[in-house]
N, C-alpha and C positions, 0 to 999 in steps of 0.2 A: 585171345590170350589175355589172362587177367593179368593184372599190376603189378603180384607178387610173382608170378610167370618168369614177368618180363626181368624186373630186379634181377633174378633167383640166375635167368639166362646171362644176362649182361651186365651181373654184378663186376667184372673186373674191367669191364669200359666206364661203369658210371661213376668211378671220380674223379672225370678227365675235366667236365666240367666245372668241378671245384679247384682242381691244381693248376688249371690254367690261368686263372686273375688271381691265384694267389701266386703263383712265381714272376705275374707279369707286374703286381705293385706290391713286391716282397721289398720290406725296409729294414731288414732283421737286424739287431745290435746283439750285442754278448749276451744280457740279460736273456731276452725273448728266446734266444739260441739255448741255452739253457735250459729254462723251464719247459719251452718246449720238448724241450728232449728227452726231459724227466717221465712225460705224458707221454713218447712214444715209447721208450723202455718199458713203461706200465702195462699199456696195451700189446705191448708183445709179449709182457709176462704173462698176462691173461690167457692170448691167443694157444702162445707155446703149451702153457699146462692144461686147456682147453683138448689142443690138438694130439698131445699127450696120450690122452683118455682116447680121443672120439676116432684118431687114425685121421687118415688122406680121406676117406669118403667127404671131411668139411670141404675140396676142392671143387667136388664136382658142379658141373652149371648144367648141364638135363634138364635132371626133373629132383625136385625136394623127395625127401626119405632114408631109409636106413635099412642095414643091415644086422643091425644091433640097436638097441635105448642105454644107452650111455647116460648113467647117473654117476658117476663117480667121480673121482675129483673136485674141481670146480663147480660140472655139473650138478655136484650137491648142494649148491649155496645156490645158484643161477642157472635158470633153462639156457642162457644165450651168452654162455661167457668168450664167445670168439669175436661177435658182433659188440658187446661190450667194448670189449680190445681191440677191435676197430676202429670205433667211435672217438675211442681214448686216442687211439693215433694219428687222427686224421688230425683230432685237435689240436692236439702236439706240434703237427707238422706248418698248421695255419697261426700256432702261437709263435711257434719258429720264424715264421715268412713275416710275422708285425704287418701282415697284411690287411690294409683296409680295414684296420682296429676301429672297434668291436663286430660291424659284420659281417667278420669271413668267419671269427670263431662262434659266432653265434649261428649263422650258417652251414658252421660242419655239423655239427651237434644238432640242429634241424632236420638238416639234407637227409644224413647217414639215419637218421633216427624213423623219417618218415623211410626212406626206403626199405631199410631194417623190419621196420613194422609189418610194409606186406610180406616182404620174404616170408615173416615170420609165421603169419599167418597161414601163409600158404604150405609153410612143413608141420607146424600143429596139426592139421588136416589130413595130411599122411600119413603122420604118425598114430596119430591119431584112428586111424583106418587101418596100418600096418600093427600097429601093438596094443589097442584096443584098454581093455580096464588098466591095463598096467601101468599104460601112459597116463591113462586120465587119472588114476590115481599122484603119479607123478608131477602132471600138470595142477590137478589144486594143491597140492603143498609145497611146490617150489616157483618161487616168481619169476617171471618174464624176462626182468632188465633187473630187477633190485635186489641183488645178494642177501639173503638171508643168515641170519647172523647164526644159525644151529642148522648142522646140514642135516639133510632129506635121512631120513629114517634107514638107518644103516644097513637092517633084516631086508629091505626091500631097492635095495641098491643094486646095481649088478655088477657079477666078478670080473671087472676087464681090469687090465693088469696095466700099468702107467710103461707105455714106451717111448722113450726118450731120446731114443737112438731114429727113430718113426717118423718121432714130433719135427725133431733137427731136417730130416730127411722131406719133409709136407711143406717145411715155414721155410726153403730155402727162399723161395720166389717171395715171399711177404720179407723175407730178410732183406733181399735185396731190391724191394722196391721202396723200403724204408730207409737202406742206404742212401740208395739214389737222390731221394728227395733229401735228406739230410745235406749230401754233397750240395746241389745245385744251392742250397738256402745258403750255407757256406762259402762256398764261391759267389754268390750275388752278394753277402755282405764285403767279399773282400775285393769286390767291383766297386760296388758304392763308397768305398771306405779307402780307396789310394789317394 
């Protein structure tokens, strides 16, 4: 099993190893609560209009690939704007926790980034195999991780329709694993703070 496999399988186990020493020397004040929270709002705004476009297929942990190439939305600016919005939250959530300042936020942004990278790799490959010139057309004019400020070429976009009602329906469990962690950083400040 290669690297991006293994991520791609047990991507919703591996950020157990980041949220655990960040909730065990969480020092969070009002400020960091905050800002952090700005960062997770962001990342879910990413995720949401991401998941929007692409449907529940982003849940699955198998195997990398599609049923469709989703360029629209988001997709038009950035190949990976779910993983983006991950990244962004995770950060949030380690700005939040004032944990071990600066290397747990430097750490998220590491961690999620390397592992992100194989995933990544490993569904370019697919896709790659599964939609052939389209994609690779696709793949050199729209980047990786870094939003493009003019989106992907409109004539060659495809017609998938923004469902919203889908998105709500996909990101409940990221909704509330965002809560979650929201809660306990909350509650641990107003442990530390009686």
């Amino acid at each position: 099993m290669t690297l991006g496999k293994f991520f791609f399988q047990y991507r919703s186990y591996t950020p157990l190893p980041f949220l655990i020493p960040m909730l065990l020397f969480a020092r969070p004040t009002i400020t960091t609560m905050a800002i952090g929270v700005l960062f997770v709002i962001l990342g879910e705004i990413f995720r949401f209009w991401g998941v929007s476009y692409a449907g529940s297929e982003t849940r699955t942990t198998s195997k990398p690939g599609a049923s469709r190439l989703v360029t629209q939305g988001p997709f038009a600016y950035v190949r990976n704007p779910l993983y983006i919005g991950n990244i962004l939250m995770y950060f949030g959530i380690s700005v939040m926790s004032n944990s071990l300042v600066p290397f747990l936020q430097i750490l998220s942004i590491v961690y999620f980034s390397f592992q992100y990278y194989f995933i990544i790799k490993e569904e370019e490959a697919e896709l790659k195999e599964i939609f052939k010139e389209k994609y690779l057309h696709y793949f050199e004019h729209v980047n990786r991780f870094l939003p493009k400020f003019s989106p992907y070429d409109e004539s060659k976009r495809s017609k998938i329709d923004q469902d919203v009602k889908a998105a709500y329906v996909s990101e409940k469990r990221t909704f509330q694993s965002a809560f979650i962690s929201i809660i306990m950083i909350v509650l641990i400040y107003f442990l530390i703070n009686q």
